[in-house]
N, C-alpha and C positions, 0 to 999 in steps of 0.2 A: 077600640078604634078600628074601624073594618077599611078606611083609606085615607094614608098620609102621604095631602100634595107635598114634594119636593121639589123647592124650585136654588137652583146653583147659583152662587151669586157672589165669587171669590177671583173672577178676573183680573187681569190686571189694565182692560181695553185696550192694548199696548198700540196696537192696528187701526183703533178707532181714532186715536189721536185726543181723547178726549172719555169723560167715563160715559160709556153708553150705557149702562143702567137706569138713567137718571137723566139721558139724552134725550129732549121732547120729540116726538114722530106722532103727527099728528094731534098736537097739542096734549099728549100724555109722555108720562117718562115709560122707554121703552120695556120695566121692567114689571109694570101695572098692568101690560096686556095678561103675562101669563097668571099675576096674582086673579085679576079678575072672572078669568076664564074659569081657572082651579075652583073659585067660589062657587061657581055654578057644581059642584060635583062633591066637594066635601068643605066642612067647616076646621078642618085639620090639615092648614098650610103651615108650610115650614120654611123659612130661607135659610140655606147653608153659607155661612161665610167669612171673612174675616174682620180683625177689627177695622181695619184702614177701611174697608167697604161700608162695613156698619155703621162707622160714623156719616157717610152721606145716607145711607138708603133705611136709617132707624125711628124715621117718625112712619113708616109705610103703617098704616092701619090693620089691626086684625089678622094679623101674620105672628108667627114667633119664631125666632132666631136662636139659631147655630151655629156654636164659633167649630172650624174644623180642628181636629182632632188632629192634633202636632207628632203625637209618638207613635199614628198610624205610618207602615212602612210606605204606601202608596200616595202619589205627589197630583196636585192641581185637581182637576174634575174628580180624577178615581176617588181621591181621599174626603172630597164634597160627598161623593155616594155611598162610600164604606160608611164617615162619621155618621150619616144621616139614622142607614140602618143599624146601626152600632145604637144611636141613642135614642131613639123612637120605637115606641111600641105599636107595632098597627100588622091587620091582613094581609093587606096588599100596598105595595110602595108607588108612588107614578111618581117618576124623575123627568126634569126637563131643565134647560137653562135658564136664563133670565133675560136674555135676550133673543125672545120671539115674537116679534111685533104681530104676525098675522097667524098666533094658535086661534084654537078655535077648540069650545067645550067639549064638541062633539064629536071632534078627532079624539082628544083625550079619554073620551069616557069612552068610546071602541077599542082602542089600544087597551085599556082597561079591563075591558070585559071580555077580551080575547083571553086574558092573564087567566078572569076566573074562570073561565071554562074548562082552559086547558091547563090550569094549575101552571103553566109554562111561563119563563121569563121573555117577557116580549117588548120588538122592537121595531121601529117604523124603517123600509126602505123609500128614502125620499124622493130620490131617483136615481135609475139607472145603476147598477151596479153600487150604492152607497147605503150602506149603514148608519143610523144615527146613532149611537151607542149612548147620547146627550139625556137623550128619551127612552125610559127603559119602563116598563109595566113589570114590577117584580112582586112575587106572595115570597111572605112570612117565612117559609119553608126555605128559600134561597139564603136570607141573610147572612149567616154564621159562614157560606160559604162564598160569599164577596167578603166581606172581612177576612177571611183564611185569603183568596184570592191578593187582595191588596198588601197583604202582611210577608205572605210567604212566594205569592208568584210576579213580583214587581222588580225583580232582580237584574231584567234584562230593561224590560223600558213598563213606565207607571203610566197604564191609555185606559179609558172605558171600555172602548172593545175589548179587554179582556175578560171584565167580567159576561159577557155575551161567548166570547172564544172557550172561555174556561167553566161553563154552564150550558145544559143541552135548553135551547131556544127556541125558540118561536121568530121567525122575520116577514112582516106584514107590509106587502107591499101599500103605498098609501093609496091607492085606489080601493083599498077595501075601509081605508078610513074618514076618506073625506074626498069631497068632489075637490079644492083648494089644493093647487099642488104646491105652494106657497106654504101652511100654515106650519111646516114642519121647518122650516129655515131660518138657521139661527143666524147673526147678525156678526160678521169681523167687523168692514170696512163701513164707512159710509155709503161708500158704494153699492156695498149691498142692499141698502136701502132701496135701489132702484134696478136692481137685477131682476129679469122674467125669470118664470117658471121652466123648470126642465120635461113635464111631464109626471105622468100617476105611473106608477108601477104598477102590476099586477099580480107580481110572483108573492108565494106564501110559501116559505122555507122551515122548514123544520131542521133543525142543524143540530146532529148527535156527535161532531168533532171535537167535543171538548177532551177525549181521552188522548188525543196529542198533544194538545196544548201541554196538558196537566204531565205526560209524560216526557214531553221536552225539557219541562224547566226542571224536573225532578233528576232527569240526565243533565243536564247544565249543572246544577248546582252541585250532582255528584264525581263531576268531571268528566264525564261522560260527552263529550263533545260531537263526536260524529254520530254517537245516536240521535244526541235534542236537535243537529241539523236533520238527520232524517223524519223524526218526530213533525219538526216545520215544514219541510217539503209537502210529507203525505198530508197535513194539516190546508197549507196552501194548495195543494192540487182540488182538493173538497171546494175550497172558494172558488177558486178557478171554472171547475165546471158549471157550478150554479149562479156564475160570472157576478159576485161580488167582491166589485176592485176594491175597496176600502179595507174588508178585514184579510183579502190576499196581500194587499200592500202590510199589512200588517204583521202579518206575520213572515212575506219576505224580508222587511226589515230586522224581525228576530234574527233568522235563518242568517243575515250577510255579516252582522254583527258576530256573528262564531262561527265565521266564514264567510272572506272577501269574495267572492266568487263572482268572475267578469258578468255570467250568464243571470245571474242574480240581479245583478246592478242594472243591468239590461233591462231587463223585466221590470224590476219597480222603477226605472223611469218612464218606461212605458206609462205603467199604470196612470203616475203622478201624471203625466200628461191626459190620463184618459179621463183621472177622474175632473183634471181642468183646473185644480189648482193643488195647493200643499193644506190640507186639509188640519187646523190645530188641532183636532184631535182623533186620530185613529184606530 
């Protein structure tokens, strides 16, 4: 199998008020857009999810289903992308949510073929300063080490970003993947439904930071405390410069959590403001 679509689908819509999986937008459930898109690219779509989901979204056509993996140590999304590559055999992996009303084939299939070029784990910047960690173009050669990721590095907090923090990257601004600045934008609110677009980014990040990451939480868990805070710092100073708020937020929030630090708190509400809202998943 040389490409298994992943599409997430273990929500709980808590925000939606309602299951948006299976919410019609445009007289389709919002959950068809990304099956259909995926078809255009491979015959090997997969939904990750649970069973309270599976009972609504289990007559979907031409899909096959994944219950998530319970005894994995990493929780919500992460544990959607570990079970995924945990039980599927394929080259390359293209991860996305379930609710993205306006993907588009050919955003996906570029995210994709950035992977195989550059054998690298890659990710859409959707705009300004943000990561979608939702969306990951990952090869074969990654797997074993999101699962180790999810298993062993999820002690402090269980995000997708980490498998992107804890893997040296590829981050594709989405001007290189699609003229739609939209088609990357996953769906909270209703509201979002009718949110404009922020802009195309342009930056293409190659991000080699993962040996902090990986040496923070290995100080963390050895009690090592003021090193995994140093670890986070010099980790967040890398985002900082190449001003990606989402995974800086991220790993300040590591860094405050084994250390209240006033100057800390500062800064990620900063951030939280800049990026414009409280992002579920960071």
């Amino acid at each position: 199998m040389e490409i298994a679509a992943i599409i997430l689908a273990g929500g709980k819509s808590t925000r939606f008020a309602e299951d948006k999986l299976i919410y019609l937008y445009n007289n389709k459930p919002i959950i068809s857009y990304p099956i259909s898109e995926s078809k255009k690219i491979t015959e090997n779509i997969f939904i990750v999810t649970n069973e309270l989901e599976y009972e609504k979204i289990k007559d979907l056509d031409n899909v096959k289903f994944i219950f998530d993996d319970q005894s994995l140590n990493c929780k919500g999304s992460a544990r959607g992308i570990a079970t995924a590559l945990e039980k599927i055999e394929s080259n390359y992996y293209l991860i996305m949510p379930g609710d993205i009303p306006w993907i588009n084939s050919i955003a996906l299939n570029n995210l994709i073929e950035y992977s195989m070029r550059t054998e690298l784990l890659v990710s859409p910047i959707i705009y300004t300063g943000i990561v979608s960690p939702l969306f990951m173009s990952v090869p074969k050669k990654y797997s074993k080490k999101i699962i180790e990721l999810c298993n062993d590095y999820s002690i402090l907090a269980s995000r997708p970003s980490n498998f992107i923090r804890g893997n040296e990257s590829l981050l594709i601004g989405s001007y290189h993947l699609i003229n739609n600045p939209k088609v990357f934008y996953d769906v909270d609110t209703k509201h979002d439904l009718n949110l404009n677009s922020k802009g195309l980014p342009r930056k293409i990040i190659h991000l080699k930071s993962y040996e902090n990451f990986i040496e923070a939480i290995k100080n963390f868990k050895n009690g090592n405390i003021n090193e995994a805070f140093k670890n986070f710092i010099t980790e967040s100073k890398i985002y900082k410069k190449n001003k990606l708020y989402s995974l800086e937020l991220s790993t300040l929030i590591d860094a405050f959590i084994i250390n209240k630090s006033e100057l800390i708190q500062k800064r990620i509400n900063w951030l939280r403001k800049k990026i414009g809202r409280n992002p579920k998943e960071i």
